[in-house]
N, C-alpha and C positions, 0 to 999 in steps of 0.2 A: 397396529394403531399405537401412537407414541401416547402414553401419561406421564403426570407428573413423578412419577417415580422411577420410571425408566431413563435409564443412562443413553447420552448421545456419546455412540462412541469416533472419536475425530481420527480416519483412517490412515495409515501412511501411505497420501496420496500417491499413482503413479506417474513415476517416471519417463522423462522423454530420450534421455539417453543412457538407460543400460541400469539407469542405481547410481549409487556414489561409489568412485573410485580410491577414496581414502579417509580419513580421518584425523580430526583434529577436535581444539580446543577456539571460539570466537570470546572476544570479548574477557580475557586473563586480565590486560587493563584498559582503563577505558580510550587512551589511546591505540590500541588496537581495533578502534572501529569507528573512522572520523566521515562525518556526514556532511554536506556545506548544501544549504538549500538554496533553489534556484527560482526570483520569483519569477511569475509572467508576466509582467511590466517592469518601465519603469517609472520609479518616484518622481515626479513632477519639480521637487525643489519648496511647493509653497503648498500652503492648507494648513487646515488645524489639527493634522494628524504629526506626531512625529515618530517615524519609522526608525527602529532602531536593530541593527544589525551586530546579532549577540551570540560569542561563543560562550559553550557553556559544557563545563567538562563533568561528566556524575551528578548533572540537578534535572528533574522532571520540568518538563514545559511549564505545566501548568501553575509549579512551584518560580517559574522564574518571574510569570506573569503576575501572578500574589502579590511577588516582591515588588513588582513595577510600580504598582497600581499602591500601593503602601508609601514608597518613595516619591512617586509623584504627585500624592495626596490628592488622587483619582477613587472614581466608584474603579470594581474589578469588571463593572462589563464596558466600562471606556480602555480596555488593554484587550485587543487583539493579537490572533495569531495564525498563521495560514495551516501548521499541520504540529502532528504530536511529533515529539523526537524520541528516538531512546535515551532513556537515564544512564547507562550500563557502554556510555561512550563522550566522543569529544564531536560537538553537536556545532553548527553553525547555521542561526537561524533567523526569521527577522519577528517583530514584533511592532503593533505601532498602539500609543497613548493618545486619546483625544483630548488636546489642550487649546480648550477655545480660547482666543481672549487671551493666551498665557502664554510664558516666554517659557523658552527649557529650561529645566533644572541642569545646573554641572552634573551631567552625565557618569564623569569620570568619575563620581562619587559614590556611582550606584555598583563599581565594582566591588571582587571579590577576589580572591586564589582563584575563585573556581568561574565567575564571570568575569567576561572583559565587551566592552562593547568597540565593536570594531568600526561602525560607521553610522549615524544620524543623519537624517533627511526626512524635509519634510511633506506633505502628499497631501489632496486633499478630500480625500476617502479612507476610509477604517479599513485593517489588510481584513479580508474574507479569508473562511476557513477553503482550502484548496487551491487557491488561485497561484500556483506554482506552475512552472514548467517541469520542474524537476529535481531530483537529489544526486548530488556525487559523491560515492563513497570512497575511503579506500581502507581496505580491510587488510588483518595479519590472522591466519590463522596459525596456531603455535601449536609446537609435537605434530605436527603434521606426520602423518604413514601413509606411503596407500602404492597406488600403481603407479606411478608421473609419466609413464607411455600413452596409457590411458585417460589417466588426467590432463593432458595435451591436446589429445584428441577430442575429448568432451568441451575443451577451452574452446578449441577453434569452434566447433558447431556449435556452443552459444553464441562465439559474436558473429559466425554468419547467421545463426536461421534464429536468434532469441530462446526465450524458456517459454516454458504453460504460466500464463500470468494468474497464477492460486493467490488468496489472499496468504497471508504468512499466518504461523502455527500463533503468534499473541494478539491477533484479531480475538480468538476464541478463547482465551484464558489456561490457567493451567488444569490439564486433562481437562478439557472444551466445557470449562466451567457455566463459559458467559454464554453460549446454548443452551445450556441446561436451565441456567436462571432464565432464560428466555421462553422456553418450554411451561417455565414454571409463573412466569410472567402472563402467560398467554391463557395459566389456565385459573387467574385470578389473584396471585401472589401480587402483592404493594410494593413498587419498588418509587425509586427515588429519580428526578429528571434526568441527572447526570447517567446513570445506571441503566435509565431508561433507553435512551441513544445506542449505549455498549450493546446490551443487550438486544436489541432492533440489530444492528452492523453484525453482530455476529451469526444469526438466525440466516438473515439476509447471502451474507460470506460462506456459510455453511451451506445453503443451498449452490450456490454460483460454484464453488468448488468441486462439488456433486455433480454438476453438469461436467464441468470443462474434466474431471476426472476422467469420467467415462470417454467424452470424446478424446483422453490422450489414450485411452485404452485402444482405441477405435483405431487410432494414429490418423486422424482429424481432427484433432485439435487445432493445426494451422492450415485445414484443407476447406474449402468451398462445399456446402451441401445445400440441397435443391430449401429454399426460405429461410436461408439466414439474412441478417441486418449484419452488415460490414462498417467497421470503423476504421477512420483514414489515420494512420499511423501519424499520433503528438498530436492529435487532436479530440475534440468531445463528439465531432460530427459524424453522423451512419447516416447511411442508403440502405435499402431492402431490398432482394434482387431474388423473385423465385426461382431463379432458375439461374447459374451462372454462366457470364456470357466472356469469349475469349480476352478482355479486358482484366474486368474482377481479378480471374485466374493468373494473369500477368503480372498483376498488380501485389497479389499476396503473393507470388513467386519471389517478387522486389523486395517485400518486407514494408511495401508502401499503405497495406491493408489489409486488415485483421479480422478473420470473423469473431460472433460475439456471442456474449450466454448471458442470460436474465440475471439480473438483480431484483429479486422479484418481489410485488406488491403491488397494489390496483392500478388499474388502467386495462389499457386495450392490448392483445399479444401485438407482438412487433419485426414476428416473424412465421412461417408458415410450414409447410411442407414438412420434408423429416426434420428440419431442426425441433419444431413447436411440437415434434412426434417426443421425441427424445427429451427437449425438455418438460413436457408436462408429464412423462414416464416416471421420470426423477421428484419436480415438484408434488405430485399427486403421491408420491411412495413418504411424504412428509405430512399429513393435513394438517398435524398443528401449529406446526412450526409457517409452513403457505396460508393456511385462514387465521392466522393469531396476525400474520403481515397486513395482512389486507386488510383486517378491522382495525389495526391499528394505524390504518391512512396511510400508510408507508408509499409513496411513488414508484411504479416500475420503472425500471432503468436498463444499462447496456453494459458490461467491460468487453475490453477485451481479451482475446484468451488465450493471444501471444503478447508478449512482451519482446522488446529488442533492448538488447542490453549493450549499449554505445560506449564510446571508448573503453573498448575492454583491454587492460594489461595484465600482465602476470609476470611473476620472477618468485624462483626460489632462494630465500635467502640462508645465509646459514643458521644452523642452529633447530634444524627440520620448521623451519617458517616458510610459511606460502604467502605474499603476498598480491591482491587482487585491487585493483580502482576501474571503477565502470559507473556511468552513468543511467540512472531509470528515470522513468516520468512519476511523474505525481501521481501515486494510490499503489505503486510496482513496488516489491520487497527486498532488501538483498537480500533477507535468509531463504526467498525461492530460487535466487542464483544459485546459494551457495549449496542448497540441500541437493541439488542436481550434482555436485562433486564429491561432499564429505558428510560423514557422520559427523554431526560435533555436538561438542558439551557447552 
């Protein structure tokens, strides 16, 4: 039985091909880890939103929006944004200002060294947090060491069959702090809105992890079991299927459909047979962390527990650098790519 004084300890999850093959250093500078988000529309041209499309090299999102909303002599919740970026990189991302009634400010005034706005447009809805298709990275990892026979090998079976789509290691803080505050959250500790949310996502992440851990243990992680809910690859949409039928099976052979593992919090299960066997195995091995969710309203939900990791390149460059650019969907992590190849610092 978990309390408040008990440590969550956050496992190294397993792996789907073999461990990591080498080792290196991400993120040495922040151009060593460029993001370019991808929304899921597009901008209309008219409305009283204006969308603005912003690199930003070493600045936290939320710091960049601060600044927005400052500059354009806006409230801070008239500046939206669809997802967090890493600080600790060269970020390309959108953001939109609600300006009723009002013309743009010169833009090109809200630059910096470290901000540059690459493109304005205007829309006639505030951007929602998520509403992406997805992120492209392309990464340098530096001092690279390892096997590169094997790291070849592990390349290619990411981009045909994808990774275990695990939330990444700063969902949960450092040594899975924001668990812990969640633990400690659930068993009456005061915390703050913002803190609030982290805290929920991580609880939440920690269990799903838990699940899809074990089924890579299983090595069904991307296999059909008798009452899973399947999600159609680059989409939010599931079917439930007790039983799967030569279709399904075809279908995640393609890469076209993924089974799924709770995000878990009230509502009705949403799937049955051994999947609801195995996850309620896992959920029920947590009670505080599963009834601190549910009291606290939290929605049950679905991920999925492959990932396809699209346009995947690689080249070694000199100087022991490994270069990688691949594309995920919106919630997917590169450092669950990358942990599948290297140890890094």
């Amino acid at each position: 039985m978990e309390s408040s004084t008990q440590k969550v300890e956050i496992p190294e999850w397993p792996y789907v091909y073999g461990g990591p093959s080498g080792t290196g250093k991400i993120r040495v500078l922040p151009t060593d880890f460029i993001v370019e988000e991808h929304l899921a529309f597009e901008p209309s041209g008219e409305g009283e939103h204006a969308f603005l499309q912003i690199q930003k090299t070493g600045e936290n999102t939320e710091f960049v929006a601060r600044q927005l909303a400052r500059f354009a002599n806006v409230r801070q919740r008239d500046v939206s944004f669809a997802g967090l970026k890493d600080r600790h990189a060269v970020t390309t991302q959108w953001f939109s200002v609600w300006l009723p009634g009002k013309a743009d400010p010169d833009w090109t005034l809200f630059q910096t060294d470290t901000i540059k706005v690459r493109q304005v447009i205007r829309h006639a809805r505030k951007l929602k947090r998520g509403v992406l298709s997805g992120n492209s990275f392309t990464l340098q990892i530096k001092e690279w060491q390892g096997e590169e026979q094997k790291t070849l090998q592990q390349l290619e079976a990411i981009k045909l069959n994808g990774v275990a789509n695990y939330f990444g290691s700063q969902r949960f803080g450092h040594n899975g702090l924001n668990v812990q505050k969640a633990l400690e959250m659930f068993e009456g500790a005061k915390v703050g809105r913002e803190q609030r949310s982290i805290y929920l996502s991580a609880a939440r992440s920690f269990l799903f992890n838990q699940i899809l851990s074990y089924r890579v243990t299983q090595q069904i992680w991307n296999q059909a079991v008798s009452g899973d809910t399947y999600i159609f690859d680059g989409s939010h949409s599931s079917f439930k299927s007790d039983q799967p039928d030569a279709e399904i099976l075809r279908r995640i052979e393609a890469n076209d459909l993924h089974p799924s593992g709770a995000l878990y919090g009230k509502g009705n299960e949403s799937v049955s047979g051994y999947a609801l066997q195995l996850e309620n195995a896992i959920i029920q091995a947590y009670p505080l962390l599963s009834k601190g969710l549910v009291t606290a309203g939290v929605e049950n939900d679905r991920r999925a527990l492959r990932v396809n990791v699209k346009d995947l390149h690689w080249q070694f460059l000199p100087e022991n650098v490994l270069e990688l650019s691949f594309t995920l969907p919106a919630g997917a992590y590169a450092t669950t790519v990358l942990r599948e190849l290297i140890h890094f610092e």
